[in-house]
C-alpha positions in Angstrom: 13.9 -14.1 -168.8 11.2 -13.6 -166.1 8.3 -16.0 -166.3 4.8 -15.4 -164.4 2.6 -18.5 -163.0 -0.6 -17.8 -161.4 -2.0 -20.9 -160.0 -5.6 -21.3 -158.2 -6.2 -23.6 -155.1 -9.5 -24.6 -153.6 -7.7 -24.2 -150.1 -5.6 -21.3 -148.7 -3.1 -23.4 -146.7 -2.2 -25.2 -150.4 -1.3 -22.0 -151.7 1.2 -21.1 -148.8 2.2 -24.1 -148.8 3.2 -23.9 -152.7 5.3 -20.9 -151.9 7.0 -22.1 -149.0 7.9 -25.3 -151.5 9.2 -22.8 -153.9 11.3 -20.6 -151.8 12.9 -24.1 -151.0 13.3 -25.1 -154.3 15.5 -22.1 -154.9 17.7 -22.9 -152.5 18.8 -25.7 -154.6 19.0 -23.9 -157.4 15.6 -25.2 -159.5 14.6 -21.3 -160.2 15.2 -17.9 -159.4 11.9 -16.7 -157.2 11.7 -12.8 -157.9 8.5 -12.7 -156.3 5.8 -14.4 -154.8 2.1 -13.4 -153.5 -0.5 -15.4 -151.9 -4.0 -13.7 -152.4 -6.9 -15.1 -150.2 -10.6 -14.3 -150.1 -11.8 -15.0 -146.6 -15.0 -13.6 -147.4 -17.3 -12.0 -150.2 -16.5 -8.9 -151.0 -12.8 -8.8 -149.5 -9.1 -10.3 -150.8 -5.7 -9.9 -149.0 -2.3 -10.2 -150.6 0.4 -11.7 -148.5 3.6 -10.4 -150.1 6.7 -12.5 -149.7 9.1 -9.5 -149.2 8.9 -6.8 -146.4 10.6 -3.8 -147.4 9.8 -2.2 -143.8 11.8 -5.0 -142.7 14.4 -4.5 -145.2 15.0 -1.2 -144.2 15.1 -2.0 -140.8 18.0 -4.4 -141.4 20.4 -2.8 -143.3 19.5 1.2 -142.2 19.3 0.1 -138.5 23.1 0.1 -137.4 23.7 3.3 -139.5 21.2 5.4 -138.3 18.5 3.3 -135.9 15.5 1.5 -136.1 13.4 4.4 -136.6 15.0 5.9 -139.5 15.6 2.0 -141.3 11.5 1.5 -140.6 10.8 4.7 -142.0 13.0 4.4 -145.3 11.8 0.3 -145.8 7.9 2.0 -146.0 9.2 4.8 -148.1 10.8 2.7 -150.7 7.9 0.1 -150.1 5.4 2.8 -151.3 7.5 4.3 -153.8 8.3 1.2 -156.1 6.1 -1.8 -157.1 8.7 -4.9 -157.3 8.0 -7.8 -158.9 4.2 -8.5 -159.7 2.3 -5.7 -160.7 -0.1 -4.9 -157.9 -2.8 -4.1 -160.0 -2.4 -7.2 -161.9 -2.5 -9.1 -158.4 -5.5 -6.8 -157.6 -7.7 -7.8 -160.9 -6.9 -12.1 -160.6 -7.3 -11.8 -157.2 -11.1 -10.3 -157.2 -11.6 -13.7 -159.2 -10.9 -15.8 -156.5 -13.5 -17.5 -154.9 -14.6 -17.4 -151.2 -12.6 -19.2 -148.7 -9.5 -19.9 -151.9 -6.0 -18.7 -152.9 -4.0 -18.3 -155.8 -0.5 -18.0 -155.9 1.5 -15.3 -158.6 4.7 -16.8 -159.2 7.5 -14.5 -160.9 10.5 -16.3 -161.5 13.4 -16.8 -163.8 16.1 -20.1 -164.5 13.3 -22.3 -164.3 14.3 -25.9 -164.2 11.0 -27.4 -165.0 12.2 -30.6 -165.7 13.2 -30.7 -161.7 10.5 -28.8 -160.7 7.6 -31.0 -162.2 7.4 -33.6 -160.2 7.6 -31.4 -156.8 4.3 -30.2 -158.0 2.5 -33.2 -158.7 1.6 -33.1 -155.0 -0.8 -30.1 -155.8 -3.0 -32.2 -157.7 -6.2 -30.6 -158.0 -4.7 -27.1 -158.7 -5.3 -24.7 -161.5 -3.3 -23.2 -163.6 -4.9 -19.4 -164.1 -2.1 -18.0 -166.5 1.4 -18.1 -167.0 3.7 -16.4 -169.8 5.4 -19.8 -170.4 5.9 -21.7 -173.9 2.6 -23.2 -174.6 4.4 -26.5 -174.5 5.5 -25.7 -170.6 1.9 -24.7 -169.9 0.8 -28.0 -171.1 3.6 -30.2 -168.7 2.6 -27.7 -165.8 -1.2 -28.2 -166.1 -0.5 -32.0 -166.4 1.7 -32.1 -163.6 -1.1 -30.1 -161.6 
């Protein structure tokens, strides 16, 4: 079962940081990242969501040899505009009007968490929030201690 983590930072590079931490952490098999975004406010008024997955790229890799680059670019947007993987943009969209100037929150979807492994990797966020998750209340509680 899918699982979704929102966490806040007072400092973009923390958030990118997290992610980049994450994506490493499934490499050794501590979870399953479906998806994760990076929203930043860089000024009032104004948020940007860094999406982990390109789909233009996608298309560009596996279309490419079949048919050439300008067909696999144009399919990778088409699918990227016709489906909403992951984290619901809108969802992303509303949190991510909430973050202050100059911060970052991070939307975690994931699945096979090993939390008991993954813990004390992010103890070295200290300081970070914990927005919302769809955890057990009892994982909340260990992730918002760890944090």
């Amino acid at each position: 079962m899918s699982q979704l983590i929102v966490v806040g930072f007072d400092a973009e590079e923390d958030a990118f940081a997290l992610r980049k931490d994450l994506a490493a952490a499934q490499k050794e098999y501590l979870l399953r990242l479906e998806d994760a975004v990076v929203v930043t406010r860089p000024s009032a008024g104004e948020y940007q969501l860094h999406q982990a997955m390109n789909l233009t790229a996608i298309g560009l890799l596996f279309l490419a040899p079949l048919a050439g680059a300008a067909i696999g670019a144009a399919s990778g947007a088409l699918a990227g505009s016709a489906t909403d993987y992951g984290i619901n943009d809108d969802f992303i969209r509303e949190i991510g009007r909430t973050v202050p100037e100059g911060a970052a929150a991070v939307f975690i979807l994931a699945s096979n968490v090993n939390l008991d492994k993954l813990l004390p990797r992010l103890e070295r966020y200290a300081g970070a929030r914990v927005i919302r998750t769809s955890l057990s209340d009892t994982d909340e509680a260990r992730l918002r201690a760890a944090l």
